[in-house]
C-alpha positions in Angstrom: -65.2 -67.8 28.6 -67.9 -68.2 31.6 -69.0 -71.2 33.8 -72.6 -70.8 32.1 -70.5 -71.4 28.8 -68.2 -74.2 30.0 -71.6 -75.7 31.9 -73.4 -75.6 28.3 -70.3 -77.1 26.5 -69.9 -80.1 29.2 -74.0 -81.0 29.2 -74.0 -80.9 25.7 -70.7 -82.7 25.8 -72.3 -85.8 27.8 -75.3 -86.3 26.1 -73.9 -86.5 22.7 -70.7 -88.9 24.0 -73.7 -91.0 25.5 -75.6 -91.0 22.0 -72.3 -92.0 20.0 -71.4 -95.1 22.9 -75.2 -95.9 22.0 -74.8 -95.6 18.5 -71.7 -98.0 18.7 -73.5 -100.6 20.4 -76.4 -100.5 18.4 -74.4 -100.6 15.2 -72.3 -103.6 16.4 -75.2 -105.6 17.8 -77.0 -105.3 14.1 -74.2 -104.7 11.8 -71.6 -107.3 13.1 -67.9 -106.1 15.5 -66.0 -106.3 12.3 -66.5 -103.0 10.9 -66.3 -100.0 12.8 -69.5 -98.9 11.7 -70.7 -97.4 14.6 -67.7 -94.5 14.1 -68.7 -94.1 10.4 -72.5 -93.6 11.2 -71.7 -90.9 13.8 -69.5 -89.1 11.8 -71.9 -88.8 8.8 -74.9 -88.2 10.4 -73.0 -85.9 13.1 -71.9 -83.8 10.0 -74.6 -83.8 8.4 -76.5 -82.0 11.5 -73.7 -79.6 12.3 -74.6 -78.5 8.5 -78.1 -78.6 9.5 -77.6 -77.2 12.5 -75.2 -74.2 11.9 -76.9 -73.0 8.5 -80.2 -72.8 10.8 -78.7 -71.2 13.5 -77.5 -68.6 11.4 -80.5 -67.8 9.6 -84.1 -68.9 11.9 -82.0 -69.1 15.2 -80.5 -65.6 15.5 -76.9 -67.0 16.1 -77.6 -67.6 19.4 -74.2 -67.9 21.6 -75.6 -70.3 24.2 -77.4 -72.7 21.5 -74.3 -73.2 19.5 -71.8 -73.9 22.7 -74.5 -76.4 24.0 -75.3 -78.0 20.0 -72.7 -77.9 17.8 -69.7 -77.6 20.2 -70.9 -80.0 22.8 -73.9 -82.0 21.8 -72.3 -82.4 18.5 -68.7 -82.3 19.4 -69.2 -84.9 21.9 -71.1 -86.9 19.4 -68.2 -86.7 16.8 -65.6 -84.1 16.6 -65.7 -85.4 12.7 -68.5 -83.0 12.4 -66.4 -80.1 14.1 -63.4 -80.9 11.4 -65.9 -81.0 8.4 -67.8 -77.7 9.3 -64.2 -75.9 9.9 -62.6 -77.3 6.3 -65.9 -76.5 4.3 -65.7 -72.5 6.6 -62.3 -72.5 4.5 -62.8 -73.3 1.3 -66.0 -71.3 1.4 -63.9 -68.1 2.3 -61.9 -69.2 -0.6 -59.2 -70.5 1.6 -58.4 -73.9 -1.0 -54.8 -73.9 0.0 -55.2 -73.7 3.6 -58.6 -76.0 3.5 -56.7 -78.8 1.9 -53.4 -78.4 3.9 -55.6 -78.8 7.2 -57.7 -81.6 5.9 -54.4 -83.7 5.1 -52.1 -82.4 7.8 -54.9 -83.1 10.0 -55.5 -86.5 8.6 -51.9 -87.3 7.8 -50.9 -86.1 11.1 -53.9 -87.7 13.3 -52.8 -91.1 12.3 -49.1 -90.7 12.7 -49.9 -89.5 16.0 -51.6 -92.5 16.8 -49.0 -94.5 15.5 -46.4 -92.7 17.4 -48.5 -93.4 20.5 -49.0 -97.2 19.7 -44.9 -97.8 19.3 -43.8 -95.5 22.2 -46.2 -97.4 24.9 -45.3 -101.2 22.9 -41.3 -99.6 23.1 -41.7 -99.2 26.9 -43.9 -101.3 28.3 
């Protein structure tokens, strides 16, 4: 790990957190606060480019290091880590992995929101 890579990472990081805050607006100006639509948009269309993205880096873009910290792990990251948990799950069942690709999907599903819950009750239980 260098500066130049954390550097990449962190300006790719900002720009995409600024384009899902923008997408979220957007969404909830024109498609109403009641849905969070906003979250579903950038997690689709955030996946769908980290396909895009990764299957072109690998075969036009020379797999360039410095292009996928600054795209996929910060630009895209910081857009929607969705599209970081999709392109991981569909790594594993593509190296045959089924087992482990389905226990991380649901253990990181199941487990995301029971963390969340956890958090919600232990602030409500003390504050």
């Amino acid at each position: 790990m260098s500066l130049v890579s954390v550097l990449l990472v962190a300006m790719g990081g900002a720009f995409g957190s600024v384009c899902r805050y923008l997408v979220g607006v957007g969404a909830s100006r024109f498609l109403g606060p009641d849905f969070p639509f906003g979250t579903m948009i950038v997690n689709i269309v955030g996946s769908f480019f980290m396909g895009l993205f990764i299957e072109l880096l690998a075969l036009k873009l020379d797999g360039s290091e410095s292009l996928r910290l600054f795209v996929a792990v910060g630009v895209l990251g910081g857009f929607t880590t969705l599209s970081s948990f999709s392109l991981d799950s569909i790594v594993l069942f593509e190296r045959g992995a089924i087992g482990a690709a389905a226990l991380y999907v649901g253990g990181s599903i199941l487990l995301s929101l029971a963390a969340l819950v956890a958090g919600l009750h232990f602030v409500r239980a003390f504050a």
